[in-house]
mmCIF file of the N, C-alpha and C atoms, coordinates in Angstrom:
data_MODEL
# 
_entry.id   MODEL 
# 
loop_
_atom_site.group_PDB 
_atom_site.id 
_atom_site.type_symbol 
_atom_site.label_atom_id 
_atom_site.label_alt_id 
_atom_site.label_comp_id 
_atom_site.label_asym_id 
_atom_site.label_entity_id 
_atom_site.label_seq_id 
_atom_site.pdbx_PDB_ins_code 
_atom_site.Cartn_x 
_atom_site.Cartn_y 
_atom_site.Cartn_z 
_atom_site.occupancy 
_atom_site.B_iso_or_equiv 
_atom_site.pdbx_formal_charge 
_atom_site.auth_seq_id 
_atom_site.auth_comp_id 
_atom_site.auth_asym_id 
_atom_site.auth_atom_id 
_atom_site.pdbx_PDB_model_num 
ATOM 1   N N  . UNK A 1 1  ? 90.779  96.399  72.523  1.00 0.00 ? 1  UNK A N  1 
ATOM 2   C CA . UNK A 1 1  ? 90.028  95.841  73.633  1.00 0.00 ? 1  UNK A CA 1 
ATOM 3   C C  . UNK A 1 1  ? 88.533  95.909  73.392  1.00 0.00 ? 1  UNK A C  1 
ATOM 4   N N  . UNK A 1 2  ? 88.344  96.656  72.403  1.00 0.00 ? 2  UNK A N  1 
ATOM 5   C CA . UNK A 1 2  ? 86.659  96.905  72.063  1.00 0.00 ? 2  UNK A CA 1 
ATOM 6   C C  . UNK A 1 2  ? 86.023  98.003  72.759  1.00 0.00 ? 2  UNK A C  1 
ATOM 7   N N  . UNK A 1 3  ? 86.953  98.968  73.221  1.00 0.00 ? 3  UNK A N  1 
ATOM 8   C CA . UNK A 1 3  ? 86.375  99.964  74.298  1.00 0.00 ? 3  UNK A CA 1 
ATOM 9   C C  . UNK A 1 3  ? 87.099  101.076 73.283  1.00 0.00 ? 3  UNK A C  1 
ATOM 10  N N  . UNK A 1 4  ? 86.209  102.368 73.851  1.00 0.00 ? 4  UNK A N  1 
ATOM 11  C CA . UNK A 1 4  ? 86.641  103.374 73.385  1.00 0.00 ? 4  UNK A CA 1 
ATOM 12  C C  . UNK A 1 4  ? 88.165  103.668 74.542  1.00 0.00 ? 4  UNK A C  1 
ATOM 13  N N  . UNK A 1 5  ? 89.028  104.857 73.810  1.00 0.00 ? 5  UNK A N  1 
ATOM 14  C CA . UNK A 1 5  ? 89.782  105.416 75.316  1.00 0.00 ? 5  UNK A CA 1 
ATOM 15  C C  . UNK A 1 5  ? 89.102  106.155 76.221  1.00 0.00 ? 5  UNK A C  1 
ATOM 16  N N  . UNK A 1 6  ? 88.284  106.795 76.251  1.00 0.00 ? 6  UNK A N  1 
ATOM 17  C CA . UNK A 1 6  ? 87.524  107.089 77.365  1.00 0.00 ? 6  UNK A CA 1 
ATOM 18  C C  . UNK A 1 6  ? 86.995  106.264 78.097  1.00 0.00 ? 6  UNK A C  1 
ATOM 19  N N  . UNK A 1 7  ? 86.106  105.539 77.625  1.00 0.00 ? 7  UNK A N  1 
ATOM 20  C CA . UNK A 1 7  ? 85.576  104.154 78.757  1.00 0.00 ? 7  UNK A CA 1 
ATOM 21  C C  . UNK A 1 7  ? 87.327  103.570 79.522  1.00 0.00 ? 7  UNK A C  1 
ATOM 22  N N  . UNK A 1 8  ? 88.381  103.650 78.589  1.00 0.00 ? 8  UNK A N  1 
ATOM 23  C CA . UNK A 1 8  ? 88.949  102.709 79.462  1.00 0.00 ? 8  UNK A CA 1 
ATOM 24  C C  . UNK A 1 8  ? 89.306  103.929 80.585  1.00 0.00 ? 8  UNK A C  1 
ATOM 25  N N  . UNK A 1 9  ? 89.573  104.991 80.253  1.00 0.00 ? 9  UNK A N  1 
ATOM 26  C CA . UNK A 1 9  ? 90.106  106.109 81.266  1.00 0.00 ? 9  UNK A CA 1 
ATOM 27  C C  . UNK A 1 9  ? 88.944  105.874 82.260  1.00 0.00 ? 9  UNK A C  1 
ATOM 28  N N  . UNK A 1 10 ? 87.858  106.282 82.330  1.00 0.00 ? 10 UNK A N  1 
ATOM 29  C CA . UNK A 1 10 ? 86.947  106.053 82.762  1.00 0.00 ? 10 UNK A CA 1 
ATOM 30  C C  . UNK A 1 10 ? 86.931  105.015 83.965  1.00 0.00 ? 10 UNK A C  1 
ATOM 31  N N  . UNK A 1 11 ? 87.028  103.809 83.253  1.00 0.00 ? 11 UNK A N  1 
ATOM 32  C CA . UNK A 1 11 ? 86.721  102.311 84.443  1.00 0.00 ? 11 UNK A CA 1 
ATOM 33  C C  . UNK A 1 11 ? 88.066  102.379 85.184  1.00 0.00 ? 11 UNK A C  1 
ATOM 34  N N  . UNK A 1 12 ? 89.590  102.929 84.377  1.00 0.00 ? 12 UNK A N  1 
ATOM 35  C CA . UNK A 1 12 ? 90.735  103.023 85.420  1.00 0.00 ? 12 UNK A CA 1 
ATOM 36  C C  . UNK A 1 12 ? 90.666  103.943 86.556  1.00 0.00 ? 12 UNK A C  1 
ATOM 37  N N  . UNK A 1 13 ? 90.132  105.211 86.073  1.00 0.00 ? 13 UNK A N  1 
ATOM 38  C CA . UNK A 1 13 ? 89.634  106.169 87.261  1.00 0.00 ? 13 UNK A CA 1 
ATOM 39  C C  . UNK A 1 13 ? 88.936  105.610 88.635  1.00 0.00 ? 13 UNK A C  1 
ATOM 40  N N  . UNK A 1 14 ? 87.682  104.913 88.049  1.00 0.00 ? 14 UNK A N  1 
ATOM 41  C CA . UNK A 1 14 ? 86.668  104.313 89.283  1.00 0.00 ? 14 UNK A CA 1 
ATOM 42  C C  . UNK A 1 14 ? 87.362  102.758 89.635  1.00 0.00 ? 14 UNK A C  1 
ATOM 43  N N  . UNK A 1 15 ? 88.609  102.176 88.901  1.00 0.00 ? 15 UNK A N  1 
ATOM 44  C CA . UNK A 1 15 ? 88.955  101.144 89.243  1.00 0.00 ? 15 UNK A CA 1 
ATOM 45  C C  . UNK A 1 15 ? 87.873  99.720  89.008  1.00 0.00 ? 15 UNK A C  1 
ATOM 46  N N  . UNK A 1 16 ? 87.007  99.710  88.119  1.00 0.00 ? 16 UNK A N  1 
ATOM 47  C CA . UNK A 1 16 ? 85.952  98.972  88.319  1.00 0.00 ? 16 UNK A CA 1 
ATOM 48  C C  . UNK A 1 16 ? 86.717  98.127  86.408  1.00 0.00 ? 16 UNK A C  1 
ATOM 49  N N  . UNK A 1 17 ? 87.479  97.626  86.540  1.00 0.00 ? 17 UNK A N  1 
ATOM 50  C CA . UNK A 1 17 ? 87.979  96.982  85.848  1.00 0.00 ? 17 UNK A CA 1 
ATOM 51  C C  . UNK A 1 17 ? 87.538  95.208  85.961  1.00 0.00 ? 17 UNK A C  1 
ATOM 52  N N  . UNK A 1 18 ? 87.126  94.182  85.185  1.00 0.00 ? 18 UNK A N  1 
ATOM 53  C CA . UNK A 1 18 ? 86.981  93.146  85.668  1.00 0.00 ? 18 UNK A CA 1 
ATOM 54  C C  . UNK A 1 18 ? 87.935  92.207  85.228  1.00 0.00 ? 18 UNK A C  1 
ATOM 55  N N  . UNK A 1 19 ? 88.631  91.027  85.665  1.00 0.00 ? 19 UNK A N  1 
ATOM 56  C CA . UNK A 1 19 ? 89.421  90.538  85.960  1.00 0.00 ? 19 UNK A CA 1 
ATOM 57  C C  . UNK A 1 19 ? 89.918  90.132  83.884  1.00 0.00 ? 19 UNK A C  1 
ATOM 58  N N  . UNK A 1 20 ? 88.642  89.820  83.284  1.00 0.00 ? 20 UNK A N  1 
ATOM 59  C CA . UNK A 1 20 ? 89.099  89.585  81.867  1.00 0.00 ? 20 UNK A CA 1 
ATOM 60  C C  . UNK A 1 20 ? 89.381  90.843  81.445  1.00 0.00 ? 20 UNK A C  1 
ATOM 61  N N  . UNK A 1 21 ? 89.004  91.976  81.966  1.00 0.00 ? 21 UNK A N  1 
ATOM 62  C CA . UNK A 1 21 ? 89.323  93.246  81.210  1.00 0.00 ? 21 UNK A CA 1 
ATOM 63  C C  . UNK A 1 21 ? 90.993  93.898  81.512  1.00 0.00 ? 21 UNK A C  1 
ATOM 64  N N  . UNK A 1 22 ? 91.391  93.371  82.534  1.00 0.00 ? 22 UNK A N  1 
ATOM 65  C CA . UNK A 1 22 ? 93.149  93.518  82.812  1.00 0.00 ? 22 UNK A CA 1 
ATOM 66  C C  . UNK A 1 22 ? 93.543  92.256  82.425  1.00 0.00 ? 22 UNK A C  1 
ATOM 67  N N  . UNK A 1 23 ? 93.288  91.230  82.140  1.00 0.00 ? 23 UNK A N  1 
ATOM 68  C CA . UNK A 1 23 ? 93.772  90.290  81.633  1.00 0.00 ? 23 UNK A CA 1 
ATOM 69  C C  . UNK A 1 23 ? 94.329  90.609  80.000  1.00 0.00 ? 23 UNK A C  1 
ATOM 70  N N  . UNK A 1 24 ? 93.193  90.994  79.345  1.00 0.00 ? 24 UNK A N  1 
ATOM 71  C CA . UNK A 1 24 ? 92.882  91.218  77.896  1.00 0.00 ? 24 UNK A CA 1 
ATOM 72  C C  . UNK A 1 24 ? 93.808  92.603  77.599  1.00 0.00 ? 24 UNK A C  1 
ATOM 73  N N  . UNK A 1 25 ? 93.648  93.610  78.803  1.00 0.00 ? 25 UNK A N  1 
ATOM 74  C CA . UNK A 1 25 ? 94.720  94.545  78.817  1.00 0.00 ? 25 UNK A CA 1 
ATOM 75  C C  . UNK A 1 25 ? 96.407  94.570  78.864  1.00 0.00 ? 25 UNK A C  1 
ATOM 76  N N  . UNK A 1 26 ? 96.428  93.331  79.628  1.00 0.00 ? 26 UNK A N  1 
ATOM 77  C CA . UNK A 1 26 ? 97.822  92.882  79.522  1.00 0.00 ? 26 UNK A CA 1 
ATOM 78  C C  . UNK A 1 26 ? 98.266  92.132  78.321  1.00 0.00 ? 26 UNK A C  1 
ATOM 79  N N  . UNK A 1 27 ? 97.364  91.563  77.521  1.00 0.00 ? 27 UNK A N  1 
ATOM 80  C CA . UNK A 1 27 ? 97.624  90.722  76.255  1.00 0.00 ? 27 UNK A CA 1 
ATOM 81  C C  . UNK A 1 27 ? 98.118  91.692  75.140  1.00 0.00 ? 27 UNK A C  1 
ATOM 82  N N  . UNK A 1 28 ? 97.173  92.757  75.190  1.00 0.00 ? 28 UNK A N  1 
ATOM 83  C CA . UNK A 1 28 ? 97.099  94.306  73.953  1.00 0.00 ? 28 UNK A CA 1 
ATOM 84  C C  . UNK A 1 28 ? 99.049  94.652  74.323  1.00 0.00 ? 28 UNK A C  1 
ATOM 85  N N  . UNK A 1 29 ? 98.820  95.219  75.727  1.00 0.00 ? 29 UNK A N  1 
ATOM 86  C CA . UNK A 1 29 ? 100.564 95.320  75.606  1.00 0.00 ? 29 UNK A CA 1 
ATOM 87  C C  . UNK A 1 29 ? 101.523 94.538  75.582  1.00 0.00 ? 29 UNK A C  1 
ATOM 88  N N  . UNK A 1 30 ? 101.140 93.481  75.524  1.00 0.00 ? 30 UNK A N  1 
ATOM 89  C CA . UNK A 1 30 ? 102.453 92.453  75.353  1.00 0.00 ? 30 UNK A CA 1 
ATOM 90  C C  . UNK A 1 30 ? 102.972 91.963  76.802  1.00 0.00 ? 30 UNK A C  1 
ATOM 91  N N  . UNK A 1 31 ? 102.303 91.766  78.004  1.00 0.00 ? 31 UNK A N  1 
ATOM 92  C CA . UNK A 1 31 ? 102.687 91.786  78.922  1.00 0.00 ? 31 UNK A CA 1 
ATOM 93  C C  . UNK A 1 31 ? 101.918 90.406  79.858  1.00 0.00 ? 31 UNK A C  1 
ATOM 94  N N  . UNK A 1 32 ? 101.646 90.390  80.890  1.00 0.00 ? 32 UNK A N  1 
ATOM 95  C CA . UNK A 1 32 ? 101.323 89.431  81.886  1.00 0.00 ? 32 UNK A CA 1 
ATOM 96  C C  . UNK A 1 32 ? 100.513 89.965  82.725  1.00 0.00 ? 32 UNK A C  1 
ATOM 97  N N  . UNK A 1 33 ? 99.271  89.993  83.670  1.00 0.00 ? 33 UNK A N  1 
ATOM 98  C CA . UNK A 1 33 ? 98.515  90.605  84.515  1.00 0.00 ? 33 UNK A CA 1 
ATOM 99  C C  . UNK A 1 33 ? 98.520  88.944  85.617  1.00 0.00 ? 33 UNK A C  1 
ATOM 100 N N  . UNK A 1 34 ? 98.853  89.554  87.018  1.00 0.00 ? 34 UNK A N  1 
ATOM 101 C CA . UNK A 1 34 ? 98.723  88.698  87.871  1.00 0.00 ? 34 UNK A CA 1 
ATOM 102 C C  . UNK A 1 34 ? 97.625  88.861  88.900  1.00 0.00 ? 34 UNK A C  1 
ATOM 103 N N  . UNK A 1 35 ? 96.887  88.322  89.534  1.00 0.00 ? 35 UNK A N  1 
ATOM 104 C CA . UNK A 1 35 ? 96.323  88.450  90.314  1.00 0.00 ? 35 UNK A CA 1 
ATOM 105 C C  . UNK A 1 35 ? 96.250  87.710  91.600  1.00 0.00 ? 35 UNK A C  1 
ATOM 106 N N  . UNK A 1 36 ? 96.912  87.887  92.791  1.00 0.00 ? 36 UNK A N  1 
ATOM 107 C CA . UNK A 1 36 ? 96.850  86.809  93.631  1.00 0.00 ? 36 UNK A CA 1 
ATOM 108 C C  . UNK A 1 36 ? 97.249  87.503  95.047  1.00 0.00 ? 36 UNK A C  1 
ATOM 109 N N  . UNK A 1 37 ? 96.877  86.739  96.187  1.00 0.00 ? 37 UNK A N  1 
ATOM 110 C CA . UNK A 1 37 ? 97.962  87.089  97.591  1.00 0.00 ? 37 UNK A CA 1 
ATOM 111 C C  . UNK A 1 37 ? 99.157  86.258  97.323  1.00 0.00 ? 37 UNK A C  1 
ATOM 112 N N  . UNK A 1 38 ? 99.776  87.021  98.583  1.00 0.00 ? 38 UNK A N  1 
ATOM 113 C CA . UNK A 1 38 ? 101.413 86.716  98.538  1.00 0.00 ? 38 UNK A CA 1 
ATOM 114 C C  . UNK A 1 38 ? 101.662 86.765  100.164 1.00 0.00 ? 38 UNK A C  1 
ATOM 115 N N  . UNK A 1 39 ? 101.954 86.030  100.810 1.00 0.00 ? 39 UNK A N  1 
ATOM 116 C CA . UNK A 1 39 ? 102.066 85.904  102.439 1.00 0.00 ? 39 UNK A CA 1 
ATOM 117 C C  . UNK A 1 39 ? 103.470 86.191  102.652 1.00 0.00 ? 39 UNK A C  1 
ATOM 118 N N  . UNK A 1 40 ? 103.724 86.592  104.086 1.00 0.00 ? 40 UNK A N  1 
ATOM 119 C CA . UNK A 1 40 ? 105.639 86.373  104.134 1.00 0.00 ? 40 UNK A CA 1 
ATOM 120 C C  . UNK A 1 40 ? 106.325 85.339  103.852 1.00 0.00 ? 40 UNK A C  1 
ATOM 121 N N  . UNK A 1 41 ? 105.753 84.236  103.943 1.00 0.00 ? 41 UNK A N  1 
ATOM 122 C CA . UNK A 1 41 ? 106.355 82.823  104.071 1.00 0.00 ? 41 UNK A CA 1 
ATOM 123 C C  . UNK A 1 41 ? 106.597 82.407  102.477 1.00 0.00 ? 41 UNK A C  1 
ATOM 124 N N  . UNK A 1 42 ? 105.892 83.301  101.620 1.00 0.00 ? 42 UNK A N  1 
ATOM 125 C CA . UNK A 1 42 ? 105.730 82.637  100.233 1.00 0.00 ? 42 UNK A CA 1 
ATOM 126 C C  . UNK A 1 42 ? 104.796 82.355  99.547  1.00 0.00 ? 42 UNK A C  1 
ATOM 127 N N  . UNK A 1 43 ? 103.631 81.890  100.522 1.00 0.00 ? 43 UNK A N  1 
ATOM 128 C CA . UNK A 1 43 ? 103.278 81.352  99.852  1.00 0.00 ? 43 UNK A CA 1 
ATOM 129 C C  . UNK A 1 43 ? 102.077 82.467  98.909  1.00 0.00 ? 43 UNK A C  1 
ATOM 130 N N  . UNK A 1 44 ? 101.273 81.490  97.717  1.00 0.00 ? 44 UNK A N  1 
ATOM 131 C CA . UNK A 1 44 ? 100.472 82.282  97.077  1.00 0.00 ? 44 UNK A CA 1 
ATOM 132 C C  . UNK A 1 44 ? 98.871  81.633  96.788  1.00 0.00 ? 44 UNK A C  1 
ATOM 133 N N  . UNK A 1 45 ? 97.986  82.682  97.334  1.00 0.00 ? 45 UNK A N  1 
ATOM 134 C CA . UNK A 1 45 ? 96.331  81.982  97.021  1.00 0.00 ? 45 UNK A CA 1 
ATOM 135 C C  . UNK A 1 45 ? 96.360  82.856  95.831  1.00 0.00 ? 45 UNK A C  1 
ATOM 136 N N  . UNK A 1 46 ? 95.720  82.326  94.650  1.00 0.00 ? 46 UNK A N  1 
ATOM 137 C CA . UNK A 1 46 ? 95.375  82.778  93.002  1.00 0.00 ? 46 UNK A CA 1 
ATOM 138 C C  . UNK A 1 46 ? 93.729  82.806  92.805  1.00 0.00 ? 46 UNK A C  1 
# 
């Protein structure tokens, strides 16, 4: 990710993660990062 493990411990602690930095985090593990609402009805704002 270009970060040390401390910085990332760090920004997960204070939560101050920015949206390419969990994006890019989900890519490293092989995974998907979503970001969006979810209402009862279904529907979804992204």
């Amino acid at each position: 990710m270009g970060m040390s493990l401390q910085a990332i411990n760090k920004r997960l602690e204070t939560g101050k993660l920015s949206q390419e930095e969990l994006e890019r985090m989900a890519s490293v593990m092989g995974c998907e990062y979503h970001s969006f609402f979810q209402f009862d009805d279904g529907s979804k704002v992204e």
